[in-house]
N, CA, C and O atoms as a GROMACS GRO file, in nm:
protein
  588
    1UNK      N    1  -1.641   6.722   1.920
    1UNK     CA    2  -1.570   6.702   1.795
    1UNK      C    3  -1.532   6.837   1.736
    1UNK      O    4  -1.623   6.921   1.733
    2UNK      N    5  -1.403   6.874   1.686
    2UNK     CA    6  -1.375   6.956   1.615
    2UNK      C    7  -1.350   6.969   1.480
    2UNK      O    8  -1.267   6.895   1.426
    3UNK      N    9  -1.418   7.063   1.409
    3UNK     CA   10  -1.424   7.043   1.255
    3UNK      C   11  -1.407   7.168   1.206
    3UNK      O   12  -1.485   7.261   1.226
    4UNK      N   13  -1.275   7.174   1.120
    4UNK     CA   14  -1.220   7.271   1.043
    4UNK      C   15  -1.316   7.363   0.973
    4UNK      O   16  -1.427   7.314   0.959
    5UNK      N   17  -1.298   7.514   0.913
    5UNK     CA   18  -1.384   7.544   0.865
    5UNK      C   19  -1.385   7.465   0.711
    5UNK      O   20  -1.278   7.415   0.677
    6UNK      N   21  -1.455   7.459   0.656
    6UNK     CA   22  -1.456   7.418   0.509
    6UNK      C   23  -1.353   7.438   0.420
    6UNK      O   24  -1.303   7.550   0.425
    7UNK      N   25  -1.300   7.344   0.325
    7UNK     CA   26  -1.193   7.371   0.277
    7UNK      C   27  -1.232   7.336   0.153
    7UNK      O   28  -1.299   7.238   0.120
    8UNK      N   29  -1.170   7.452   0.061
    8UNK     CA   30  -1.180   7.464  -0.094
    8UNK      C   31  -1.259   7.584  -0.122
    8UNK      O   32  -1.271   7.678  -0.043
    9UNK      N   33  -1.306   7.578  -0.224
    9UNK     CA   34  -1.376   7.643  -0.301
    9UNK      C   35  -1.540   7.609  -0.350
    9UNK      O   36  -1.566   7.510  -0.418
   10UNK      N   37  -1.636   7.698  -0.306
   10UNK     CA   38  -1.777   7.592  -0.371
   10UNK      C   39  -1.807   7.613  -0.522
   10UNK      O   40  -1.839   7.715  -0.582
   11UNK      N   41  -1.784   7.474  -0.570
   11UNK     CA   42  -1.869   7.448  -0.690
   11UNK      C   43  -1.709   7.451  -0.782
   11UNK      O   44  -1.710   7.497  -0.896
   12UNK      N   45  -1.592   7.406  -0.728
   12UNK     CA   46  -1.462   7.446  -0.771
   12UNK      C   47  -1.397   7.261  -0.783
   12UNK      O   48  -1.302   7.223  -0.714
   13UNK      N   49  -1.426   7.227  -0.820
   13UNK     CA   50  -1.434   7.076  -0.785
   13UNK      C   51  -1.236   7.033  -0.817
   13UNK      O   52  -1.176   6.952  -0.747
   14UNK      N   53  -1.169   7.108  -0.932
   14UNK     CA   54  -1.012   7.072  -0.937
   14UNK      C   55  -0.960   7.147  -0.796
   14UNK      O   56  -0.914   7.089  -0.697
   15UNK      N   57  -0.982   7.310  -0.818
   15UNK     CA   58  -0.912   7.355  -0.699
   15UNK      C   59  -0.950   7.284  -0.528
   15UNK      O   60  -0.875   7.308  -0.433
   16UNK      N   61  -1.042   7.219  -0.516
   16UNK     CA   62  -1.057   7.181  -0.347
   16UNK      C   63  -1.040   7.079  -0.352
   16UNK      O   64  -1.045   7.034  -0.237
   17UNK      N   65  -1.014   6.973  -0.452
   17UNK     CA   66  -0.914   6.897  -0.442
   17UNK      C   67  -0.748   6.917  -0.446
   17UNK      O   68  -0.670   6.828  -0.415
   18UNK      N   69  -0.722   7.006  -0.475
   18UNK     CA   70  -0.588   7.087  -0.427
   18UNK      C   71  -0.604   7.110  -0.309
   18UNK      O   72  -0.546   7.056  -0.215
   19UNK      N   73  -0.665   7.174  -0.304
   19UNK     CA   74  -0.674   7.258  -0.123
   19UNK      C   75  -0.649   7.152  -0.042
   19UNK      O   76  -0.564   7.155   0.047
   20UNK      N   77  -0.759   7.001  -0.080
   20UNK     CA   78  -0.692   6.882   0.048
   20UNK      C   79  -0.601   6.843   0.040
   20UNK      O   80  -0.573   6.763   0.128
   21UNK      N   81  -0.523   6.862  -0.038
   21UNK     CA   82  -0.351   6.762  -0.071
   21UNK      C   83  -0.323   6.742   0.060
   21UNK      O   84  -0.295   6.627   0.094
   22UNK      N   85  -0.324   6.862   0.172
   22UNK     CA   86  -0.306   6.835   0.305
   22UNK      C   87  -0.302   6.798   0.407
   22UNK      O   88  -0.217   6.795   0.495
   23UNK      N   89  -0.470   6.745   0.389
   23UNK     CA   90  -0.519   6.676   0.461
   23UNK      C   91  -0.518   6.528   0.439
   23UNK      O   92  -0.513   6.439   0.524
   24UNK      N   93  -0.524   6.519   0.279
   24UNK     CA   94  -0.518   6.381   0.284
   24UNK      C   95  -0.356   6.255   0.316
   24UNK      O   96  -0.341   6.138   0.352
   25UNK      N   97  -0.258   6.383   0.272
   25UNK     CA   98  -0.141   6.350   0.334
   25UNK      C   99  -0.162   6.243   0.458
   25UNK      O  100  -0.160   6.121   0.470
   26UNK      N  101  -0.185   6.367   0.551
   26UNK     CA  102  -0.188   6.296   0.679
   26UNK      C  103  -0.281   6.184   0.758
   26UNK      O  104  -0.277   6.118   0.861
   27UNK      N  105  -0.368   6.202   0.644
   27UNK     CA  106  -0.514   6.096   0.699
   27UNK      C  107  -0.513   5.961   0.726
   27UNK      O  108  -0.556   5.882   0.643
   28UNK      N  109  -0.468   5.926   0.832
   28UNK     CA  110  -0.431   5.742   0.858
   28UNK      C  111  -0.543   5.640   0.819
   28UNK      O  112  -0.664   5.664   0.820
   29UNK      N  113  -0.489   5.536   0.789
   29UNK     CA  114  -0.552   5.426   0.730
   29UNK      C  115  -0.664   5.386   0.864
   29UNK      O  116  -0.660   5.264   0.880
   30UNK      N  117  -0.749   5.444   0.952
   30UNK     CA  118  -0.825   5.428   1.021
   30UNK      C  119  -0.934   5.530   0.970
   30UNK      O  120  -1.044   5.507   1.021
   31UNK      N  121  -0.932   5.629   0.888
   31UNK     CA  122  -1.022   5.747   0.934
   31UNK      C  123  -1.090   5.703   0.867
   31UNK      O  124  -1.082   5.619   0.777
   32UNK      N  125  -1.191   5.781   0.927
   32UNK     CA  126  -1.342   5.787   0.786
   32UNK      C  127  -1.374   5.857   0.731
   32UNK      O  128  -1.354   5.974   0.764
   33UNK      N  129  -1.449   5.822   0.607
   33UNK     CA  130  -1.527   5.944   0.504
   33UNK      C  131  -1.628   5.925   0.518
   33UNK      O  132  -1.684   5.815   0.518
   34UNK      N  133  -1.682   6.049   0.533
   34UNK     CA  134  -1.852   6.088   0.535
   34UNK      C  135  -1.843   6.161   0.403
   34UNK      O  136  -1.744   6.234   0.395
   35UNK      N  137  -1.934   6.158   0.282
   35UNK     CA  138  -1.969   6.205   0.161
   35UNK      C  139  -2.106   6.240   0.212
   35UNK      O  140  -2.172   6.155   0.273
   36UNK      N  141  -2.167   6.400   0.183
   36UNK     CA  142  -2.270   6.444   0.269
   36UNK      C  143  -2.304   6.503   0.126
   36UNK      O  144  -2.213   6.544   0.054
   37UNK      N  145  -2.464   6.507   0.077
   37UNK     CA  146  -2.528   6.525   0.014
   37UNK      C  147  -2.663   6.543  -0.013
   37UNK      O  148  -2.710   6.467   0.072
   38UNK      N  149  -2.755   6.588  -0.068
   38UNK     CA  150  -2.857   6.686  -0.057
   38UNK      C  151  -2.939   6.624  -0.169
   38UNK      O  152  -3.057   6.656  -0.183
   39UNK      N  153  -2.893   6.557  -0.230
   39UNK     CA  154  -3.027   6.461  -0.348
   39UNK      C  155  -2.964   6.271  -0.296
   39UNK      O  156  -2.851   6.223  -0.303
   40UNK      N  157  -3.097   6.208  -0.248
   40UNK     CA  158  -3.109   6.040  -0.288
   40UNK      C  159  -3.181   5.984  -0.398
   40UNK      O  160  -3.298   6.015  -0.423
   41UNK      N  161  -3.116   5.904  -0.463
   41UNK     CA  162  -3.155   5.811  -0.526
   41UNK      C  163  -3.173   5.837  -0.664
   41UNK      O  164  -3.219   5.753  -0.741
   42UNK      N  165  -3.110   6.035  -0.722
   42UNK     CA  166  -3.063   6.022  -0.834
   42UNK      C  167  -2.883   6.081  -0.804
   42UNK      O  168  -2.854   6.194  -0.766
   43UNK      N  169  -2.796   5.981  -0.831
   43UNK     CA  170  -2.682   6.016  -0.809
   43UNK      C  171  -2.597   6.112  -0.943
   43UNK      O  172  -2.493   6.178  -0.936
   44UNK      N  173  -2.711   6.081  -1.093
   44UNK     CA  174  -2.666   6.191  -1.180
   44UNK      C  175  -2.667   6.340  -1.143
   44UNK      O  176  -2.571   6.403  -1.188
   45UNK      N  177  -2.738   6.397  -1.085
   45UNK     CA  178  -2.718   6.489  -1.050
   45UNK      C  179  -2.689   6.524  -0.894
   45UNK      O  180  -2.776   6.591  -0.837
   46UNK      N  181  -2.550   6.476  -0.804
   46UNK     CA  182  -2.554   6.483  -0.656
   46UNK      C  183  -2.408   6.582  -0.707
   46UNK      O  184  -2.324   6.600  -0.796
   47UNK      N  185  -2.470   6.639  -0.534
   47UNK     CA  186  -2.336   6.700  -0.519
   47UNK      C  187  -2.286   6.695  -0.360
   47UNK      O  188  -2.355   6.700  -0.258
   48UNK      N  189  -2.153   6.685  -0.375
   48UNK     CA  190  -2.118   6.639  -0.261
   48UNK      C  191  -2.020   6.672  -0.173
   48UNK      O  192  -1.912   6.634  -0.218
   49UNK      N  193  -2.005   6.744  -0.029
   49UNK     CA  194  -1.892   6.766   0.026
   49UNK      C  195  -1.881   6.672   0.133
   49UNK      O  196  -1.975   6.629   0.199
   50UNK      N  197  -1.763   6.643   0.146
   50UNK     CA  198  -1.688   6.540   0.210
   50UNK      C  199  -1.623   6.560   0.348
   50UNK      O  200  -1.579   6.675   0.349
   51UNK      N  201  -1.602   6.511   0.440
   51UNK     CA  202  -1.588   6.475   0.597
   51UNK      C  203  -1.495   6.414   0.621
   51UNK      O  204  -1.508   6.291   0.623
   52UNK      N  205  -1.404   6.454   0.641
   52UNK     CA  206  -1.290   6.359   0.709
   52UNK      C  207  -1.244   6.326   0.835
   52UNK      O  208  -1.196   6.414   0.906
   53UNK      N  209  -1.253   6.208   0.874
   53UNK     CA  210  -1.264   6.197   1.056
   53UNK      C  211  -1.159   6.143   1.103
   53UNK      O  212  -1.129   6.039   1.044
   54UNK      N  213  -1.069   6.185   1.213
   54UNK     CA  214  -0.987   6.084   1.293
   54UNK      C  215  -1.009   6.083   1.396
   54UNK      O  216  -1.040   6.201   1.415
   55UNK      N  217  -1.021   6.022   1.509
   55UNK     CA  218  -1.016   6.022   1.609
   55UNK      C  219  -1.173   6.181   1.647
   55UNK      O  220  -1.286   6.176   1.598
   56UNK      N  221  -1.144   6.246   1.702
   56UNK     CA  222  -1.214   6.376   1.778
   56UNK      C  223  -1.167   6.467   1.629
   56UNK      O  224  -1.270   6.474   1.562
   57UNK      N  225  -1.126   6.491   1.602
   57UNK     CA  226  -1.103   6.547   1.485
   57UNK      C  227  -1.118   6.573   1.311
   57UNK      O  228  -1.069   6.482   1.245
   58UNK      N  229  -1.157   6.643   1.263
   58UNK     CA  230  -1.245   6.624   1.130
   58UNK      C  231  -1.196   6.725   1.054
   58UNK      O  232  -1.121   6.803   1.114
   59UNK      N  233  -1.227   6.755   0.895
   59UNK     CA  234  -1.186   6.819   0.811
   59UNK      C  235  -1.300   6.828   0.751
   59UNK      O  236  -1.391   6.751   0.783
   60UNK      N  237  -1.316   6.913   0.665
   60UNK     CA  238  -1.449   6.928   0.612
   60UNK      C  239  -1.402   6.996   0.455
   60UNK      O  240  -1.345   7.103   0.434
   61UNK      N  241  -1.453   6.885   0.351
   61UNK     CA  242  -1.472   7.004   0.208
   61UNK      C  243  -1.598   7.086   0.213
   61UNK      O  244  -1.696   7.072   0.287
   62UNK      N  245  -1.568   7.207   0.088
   62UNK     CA  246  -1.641   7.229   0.039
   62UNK      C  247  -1.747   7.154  -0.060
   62UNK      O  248  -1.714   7.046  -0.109
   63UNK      N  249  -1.894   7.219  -0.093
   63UNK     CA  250  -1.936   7.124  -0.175
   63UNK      C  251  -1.901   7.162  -0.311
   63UNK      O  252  -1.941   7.264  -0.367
   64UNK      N  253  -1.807   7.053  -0.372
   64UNK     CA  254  -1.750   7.076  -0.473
   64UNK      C  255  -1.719   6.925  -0.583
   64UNK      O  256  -1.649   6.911  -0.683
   65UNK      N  257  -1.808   6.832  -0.506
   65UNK     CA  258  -1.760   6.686  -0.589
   65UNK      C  259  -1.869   6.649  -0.700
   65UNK      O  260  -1.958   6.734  -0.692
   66UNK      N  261  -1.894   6.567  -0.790
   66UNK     CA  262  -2.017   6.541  -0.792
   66UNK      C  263  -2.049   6.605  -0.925
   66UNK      O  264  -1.995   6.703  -0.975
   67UNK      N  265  -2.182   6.505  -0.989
   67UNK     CA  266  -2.234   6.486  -1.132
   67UNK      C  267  -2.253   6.632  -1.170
   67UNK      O  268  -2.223   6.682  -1.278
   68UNK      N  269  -2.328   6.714  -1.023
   68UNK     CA  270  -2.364   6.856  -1.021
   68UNK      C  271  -2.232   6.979  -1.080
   68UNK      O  272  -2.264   7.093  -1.111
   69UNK      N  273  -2.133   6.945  -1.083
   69UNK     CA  274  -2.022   7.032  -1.097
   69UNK      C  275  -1.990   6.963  -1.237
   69UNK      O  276  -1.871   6.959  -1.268
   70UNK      N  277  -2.085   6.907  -1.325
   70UNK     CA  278  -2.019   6.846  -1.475
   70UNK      C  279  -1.900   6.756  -1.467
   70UNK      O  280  -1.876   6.725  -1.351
   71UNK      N  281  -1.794   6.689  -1.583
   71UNK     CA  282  -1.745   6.618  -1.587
   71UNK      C  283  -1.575   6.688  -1.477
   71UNK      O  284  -1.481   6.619  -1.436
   72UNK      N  285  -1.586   6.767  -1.469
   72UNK     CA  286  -1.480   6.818  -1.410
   72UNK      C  287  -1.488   6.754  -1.210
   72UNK      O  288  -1.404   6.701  -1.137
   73UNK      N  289  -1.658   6.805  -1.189
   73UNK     CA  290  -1.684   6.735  -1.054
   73UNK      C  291  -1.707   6.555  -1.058
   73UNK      O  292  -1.716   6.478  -0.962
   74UNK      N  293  -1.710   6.534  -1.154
   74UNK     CA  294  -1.739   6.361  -1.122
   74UNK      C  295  -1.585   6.308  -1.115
   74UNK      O  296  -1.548   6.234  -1.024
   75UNK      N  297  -1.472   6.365  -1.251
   75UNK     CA  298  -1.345   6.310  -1.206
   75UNK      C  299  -1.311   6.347  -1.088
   75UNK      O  300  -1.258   6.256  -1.026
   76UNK      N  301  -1.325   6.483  -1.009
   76UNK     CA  302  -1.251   6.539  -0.904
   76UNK      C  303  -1.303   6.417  -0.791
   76UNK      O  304  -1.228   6.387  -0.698
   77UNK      N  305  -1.379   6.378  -0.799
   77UNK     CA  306  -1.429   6.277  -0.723
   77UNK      C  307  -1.420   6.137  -0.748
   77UNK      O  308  -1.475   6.046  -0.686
   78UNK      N  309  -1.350   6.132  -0.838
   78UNK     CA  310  -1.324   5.938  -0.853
   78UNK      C  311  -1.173   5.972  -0.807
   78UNK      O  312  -1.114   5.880  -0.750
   79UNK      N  313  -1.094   6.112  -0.829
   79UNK     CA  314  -0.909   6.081  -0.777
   79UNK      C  315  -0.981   6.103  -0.657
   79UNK      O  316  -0.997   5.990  -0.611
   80UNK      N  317  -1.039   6.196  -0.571
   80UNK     CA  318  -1.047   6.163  -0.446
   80UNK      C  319  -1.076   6.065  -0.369
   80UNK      O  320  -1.021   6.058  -0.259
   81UNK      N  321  -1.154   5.985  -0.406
   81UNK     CA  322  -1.214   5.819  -0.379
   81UNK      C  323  -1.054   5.732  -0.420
   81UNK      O  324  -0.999   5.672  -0.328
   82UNK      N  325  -0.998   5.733  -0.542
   82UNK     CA  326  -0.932   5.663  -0.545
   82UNK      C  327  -0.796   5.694  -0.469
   82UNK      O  328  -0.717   5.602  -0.451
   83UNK      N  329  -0.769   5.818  -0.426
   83UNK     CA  330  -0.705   5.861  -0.380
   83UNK      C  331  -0.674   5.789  -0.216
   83UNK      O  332  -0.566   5.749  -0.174
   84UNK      N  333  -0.769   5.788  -0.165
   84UNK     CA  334  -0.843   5.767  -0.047
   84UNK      C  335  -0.771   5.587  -0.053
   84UNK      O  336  -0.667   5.561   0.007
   85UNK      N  337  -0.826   5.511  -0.110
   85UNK     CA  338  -0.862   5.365  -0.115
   85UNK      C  339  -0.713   5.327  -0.196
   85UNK      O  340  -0.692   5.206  -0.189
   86UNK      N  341  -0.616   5.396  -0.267
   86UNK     CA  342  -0.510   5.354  -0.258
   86UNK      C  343  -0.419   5.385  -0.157
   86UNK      O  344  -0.314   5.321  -0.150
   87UNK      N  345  -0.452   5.505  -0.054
   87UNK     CA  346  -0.379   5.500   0.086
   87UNK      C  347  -0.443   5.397   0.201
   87UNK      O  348  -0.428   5.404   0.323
   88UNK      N  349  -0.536   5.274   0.104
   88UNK     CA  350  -0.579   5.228   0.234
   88UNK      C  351  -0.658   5.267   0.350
   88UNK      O  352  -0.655   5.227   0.466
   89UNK      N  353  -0.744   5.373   0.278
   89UNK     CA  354  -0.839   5.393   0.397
   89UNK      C  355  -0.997   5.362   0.311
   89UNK      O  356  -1.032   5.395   0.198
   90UNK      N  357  -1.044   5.312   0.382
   90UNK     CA  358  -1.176   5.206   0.300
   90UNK      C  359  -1.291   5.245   0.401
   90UNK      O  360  -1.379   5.159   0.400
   91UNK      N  361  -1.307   5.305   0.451
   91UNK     CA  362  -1.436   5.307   0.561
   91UNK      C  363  -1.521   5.460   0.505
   91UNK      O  364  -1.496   5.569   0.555
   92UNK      N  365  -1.567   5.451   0.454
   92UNK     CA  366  -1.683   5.537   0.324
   92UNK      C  367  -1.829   5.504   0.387
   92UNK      O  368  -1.899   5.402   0.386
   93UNK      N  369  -1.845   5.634   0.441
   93UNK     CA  370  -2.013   5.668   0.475
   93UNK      C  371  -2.067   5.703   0.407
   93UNK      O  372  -2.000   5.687   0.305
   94UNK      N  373  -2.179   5.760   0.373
   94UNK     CA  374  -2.301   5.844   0.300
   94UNK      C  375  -2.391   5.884   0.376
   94UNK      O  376  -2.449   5.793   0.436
   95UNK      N  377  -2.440   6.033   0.406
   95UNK     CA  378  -2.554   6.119   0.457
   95UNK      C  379  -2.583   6.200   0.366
   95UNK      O  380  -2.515   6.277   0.299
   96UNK      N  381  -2.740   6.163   0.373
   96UNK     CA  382  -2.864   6.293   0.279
   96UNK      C  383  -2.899   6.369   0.369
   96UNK      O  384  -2.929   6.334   0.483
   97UNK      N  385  -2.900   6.481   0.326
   97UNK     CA  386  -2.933   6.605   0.433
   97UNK      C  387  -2.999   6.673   0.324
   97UNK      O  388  -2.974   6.662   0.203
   98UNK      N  389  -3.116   6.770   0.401
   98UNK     CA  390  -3.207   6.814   0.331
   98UNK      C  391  -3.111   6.957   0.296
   98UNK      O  392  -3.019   7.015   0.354
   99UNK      N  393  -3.190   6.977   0.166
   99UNK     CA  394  -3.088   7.096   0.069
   99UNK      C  395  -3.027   7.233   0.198
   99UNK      O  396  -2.919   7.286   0.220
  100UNK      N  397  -3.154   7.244   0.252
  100UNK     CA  398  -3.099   7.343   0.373
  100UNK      C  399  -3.022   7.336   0.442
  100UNK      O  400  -2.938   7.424   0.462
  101UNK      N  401  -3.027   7.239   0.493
  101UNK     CA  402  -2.917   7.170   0.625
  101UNK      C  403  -2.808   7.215   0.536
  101UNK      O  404  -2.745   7.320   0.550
  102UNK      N  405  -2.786   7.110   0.426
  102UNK     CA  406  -2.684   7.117   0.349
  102UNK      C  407  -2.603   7.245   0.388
  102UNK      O  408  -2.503   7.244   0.460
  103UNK      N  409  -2.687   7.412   0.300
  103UNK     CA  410  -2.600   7.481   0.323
  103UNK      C  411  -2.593   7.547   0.451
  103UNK      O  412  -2.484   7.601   0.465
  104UNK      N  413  -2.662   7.561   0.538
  104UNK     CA  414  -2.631   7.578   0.706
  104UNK      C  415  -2.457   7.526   0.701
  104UNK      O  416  -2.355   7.595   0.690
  105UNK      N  417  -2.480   7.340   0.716
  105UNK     CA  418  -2.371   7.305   0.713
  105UNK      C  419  -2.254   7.369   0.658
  105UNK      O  420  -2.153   7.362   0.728
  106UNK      N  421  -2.248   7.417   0.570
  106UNK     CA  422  -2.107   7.464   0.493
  106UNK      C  423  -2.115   7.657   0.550
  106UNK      O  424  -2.020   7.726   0.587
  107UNK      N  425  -2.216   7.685   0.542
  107UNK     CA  426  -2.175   7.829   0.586
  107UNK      C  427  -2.121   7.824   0.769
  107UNK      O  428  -2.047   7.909   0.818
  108UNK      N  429  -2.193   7.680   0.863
  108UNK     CA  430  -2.177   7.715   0.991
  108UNK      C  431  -2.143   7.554   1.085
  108UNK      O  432  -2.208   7.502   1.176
  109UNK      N  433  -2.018   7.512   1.018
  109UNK     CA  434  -2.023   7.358   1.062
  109UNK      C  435  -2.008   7.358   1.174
  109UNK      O  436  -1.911   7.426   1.210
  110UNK      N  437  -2.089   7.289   1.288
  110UNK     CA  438  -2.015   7.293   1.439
  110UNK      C  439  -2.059   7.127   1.431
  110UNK      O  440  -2.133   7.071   1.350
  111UNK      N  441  -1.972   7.060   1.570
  111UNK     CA  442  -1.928   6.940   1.624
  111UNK      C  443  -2.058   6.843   1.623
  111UNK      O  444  -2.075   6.741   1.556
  112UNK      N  445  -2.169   6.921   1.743
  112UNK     CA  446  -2.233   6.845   1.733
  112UNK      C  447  -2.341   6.830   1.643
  112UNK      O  448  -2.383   6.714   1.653
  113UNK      N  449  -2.384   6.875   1.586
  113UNK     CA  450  -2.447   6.889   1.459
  113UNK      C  451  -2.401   6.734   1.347
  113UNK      O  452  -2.476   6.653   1.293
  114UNK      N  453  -2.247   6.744   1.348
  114UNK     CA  454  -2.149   6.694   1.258
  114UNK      C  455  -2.183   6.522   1.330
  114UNK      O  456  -2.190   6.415   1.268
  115UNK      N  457  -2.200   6.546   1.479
  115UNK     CA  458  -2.196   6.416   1.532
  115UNK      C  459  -2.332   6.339   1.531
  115UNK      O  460  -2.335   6.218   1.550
  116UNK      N  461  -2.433   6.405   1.511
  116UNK     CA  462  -2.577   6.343   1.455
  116UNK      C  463  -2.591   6.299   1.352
  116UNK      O  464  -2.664   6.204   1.324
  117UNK      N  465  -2.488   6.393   1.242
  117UNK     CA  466  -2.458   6.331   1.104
  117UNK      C  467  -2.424   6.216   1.087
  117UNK      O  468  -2.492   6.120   1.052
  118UNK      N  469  -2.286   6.224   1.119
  118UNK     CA  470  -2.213   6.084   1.116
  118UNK      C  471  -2.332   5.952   1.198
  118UNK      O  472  -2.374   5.863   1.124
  119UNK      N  473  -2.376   5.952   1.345
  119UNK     CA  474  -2.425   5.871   1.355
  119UNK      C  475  -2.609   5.767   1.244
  119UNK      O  476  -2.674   5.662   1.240
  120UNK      N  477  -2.596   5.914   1.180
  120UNK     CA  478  -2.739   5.895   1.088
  120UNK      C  479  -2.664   5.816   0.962
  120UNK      O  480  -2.749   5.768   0.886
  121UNK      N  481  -2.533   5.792   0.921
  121UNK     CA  482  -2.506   5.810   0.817
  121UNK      C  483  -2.480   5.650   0.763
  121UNK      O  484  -2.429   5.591   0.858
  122UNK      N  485  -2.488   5.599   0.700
  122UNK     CA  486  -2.520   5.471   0.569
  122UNK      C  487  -2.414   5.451   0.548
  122UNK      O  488  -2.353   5.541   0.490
  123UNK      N  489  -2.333   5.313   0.588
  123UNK     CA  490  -2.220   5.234   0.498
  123UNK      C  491  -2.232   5.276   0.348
  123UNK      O  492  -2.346   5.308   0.314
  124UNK      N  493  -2.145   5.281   0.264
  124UNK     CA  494  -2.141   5.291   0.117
  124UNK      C  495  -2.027   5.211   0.078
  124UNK      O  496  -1.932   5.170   0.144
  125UNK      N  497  -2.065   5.194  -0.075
  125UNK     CA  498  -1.941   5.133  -0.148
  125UNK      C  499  -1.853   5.244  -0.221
  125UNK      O  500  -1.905   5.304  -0.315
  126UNK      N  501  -1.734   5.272  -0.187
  126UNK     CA  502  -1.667   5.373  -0.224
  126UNK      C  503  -1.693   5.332  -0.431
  126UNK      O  504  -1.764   5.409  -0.496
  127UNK      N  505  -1.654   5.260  -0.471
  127UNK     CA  506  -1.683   5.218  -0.594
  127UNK      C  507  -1.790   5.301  -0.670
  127UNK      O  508  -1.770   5.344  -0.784
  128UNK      N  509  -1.891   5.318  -0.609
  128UNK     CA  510  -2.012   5.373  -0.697
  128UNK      C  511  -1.954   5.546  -0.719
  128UNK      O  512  -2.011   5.635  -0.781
  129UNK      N  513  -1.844   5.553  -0.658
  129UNK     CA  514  -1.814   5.719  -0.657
  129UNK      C  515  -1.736   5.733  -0.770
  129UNK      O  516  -1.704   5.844  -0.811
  130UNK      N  517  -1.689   5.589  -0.847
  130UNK     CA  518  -1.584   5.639  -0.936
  130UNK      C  519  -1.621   5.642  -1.062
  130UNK      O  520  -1.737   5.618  -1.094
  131UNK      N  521  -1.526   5.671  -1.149
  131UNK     CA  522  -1.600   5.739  -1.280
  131UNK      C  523  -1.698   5.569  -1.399
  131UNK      O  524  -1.784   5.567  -1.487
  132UNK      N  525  -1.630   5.482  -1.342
  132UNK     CA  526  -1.664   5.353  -1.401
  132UNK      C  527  -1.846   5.374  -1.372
  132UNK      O  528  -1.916   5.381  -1.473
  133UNK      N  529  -1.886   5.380  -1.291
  133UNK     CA  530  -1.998   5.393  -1.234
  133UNK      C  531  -2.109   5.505  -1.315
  133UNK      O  532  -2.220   5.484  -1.365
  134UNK      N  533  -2.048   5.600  -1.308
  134UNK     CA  534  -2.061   5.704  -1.394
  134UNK      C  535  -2.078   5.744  -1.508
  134UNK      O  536  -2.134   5.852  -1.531
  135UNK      N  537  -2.027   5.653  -1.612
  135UNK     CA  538  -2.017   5.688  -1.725
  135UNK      C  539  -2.154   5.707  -1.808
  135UNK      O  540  -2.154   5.752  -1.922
  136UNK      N  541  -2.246   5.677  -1.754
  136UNK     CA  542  -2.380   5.706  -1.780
  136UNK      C  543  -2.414   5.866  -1.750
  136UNK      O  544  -2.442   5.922  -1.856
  137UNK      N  545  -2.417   5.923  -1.677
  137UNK     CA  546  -2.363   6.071  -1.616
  137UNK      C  547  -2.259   6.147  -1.729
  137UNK      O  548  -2.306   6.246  -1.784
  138UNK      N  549  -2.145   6.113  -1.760
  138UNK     CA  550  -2.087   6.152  -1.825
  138UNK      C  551  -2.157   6.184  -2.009
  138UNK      O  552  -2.169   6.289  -2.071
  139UNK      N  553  -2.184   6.070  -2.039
  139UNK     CA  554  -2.256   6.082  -2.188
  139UNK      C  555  -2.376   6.076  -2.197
  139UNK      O  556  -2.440   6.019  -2.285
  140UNK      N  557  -2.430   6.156  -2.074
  140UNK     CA  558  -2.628   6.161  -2.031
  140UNK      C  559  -2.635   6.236  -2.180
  140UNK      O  560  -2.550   6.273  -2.262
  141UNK      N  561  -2.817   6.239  -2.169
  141UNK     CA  562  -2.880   6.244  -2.326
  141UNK      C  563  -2.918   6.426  -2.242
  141UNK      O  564  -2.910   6.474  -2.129
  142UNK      N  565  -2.962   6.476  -2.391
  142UNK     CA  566  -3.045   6.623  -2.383
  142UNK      C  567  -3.142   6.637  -2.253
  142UNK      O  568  -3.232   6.563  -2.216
  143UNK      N  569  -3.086   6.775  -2.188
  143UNK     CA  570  -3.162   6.811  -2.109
  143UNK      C  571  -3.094   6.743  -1.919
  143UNK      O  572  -3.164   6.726  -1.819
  144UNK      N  573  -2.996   6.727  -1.928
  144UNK     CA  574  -2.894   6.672  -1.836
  144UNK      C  575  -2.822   6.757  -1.780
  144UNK      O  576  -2.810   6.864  -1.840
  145UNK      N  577  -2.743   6.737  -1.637
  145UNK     CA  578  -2.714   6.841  -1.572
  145UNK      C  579  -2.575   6.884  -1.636
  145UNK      O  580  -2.517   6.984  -1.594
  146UNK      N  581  -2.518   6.799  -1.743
  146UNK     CA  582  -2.419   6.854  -1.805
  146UNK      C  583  -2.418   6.932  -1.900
  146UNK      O  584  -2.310   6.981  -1.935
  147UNK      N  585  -2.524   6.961  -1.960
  147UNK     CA  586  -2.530   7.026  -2.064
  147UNK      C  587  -2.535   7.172  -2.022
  147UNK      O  588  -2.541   7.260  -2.107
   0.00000   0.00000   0.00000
């Protein structure tokens, strides 16, 4: 499998959603998303870079989505989700990777590495990514990762 180096900016959550305009252009209503992340089971504070698969071929964000990047990373991540699911592509994974892996991953992505991922990785409901979901995150109380 071949996988681009990382695209965007880390912790830049408007600009690397710019940076994919590109990719997502071209991304056919078959591919998949892998959303790869480093905290389970509190999604207020996740952060998340994203995987894009076709065929042998993949794209990779930076980690730049997510409760962790404040209200700027949770929208950048409901247009990308919705972005995604109004071109008709609906097949949304989820992998937890331990904080390390994590950044290994982004400083040194190679194939097969990427391909243990994906096979480890959890159906999801693209839905829970969007800001509806969220809005608890958004108007969290004192002492929150937004503040």
């Amino acid at each position: 499998m071949e996988i681009s180096e990382p695209i965007g900016t880390p912790g830049a959550p408007k600009e690397t959603l710019e940076d994919l305009a590109n990719v997502l252009e071209r991304l056919p209503t078959s591919a998949k998303v892998l959303l790869i992340t480093d905290i389970q089971g509190h999604r207020s504070h996740a952060r998340y870079a994203v995987l894009f698969l076709h065929g042998s071929e993949g794209a990779l964000s930076r980690e730049a989505f997510g409760p962790r990047y404040g209200p700027e990373g949770i929208l950048a991540l409901d247009t990308l989700v919705r972005t995604l699911l109004e071109r008709g592509i609906n097949d949304f994974k989820e992998c937890v990777v331990m904080p390390s892996d994590f950044g290994r991953l982004m400083q040194e992505p190679e194939g097969l590495e990427f391909e243990r991922l994906i096979s480890s990785a959890n159906p999801t409901d693209p839905n829970l990514y969007l800001t509806t979901h969220m809005t608890d995150v958004l108007v969290s109380p004192v002492g929150s990762p937004l503040e």
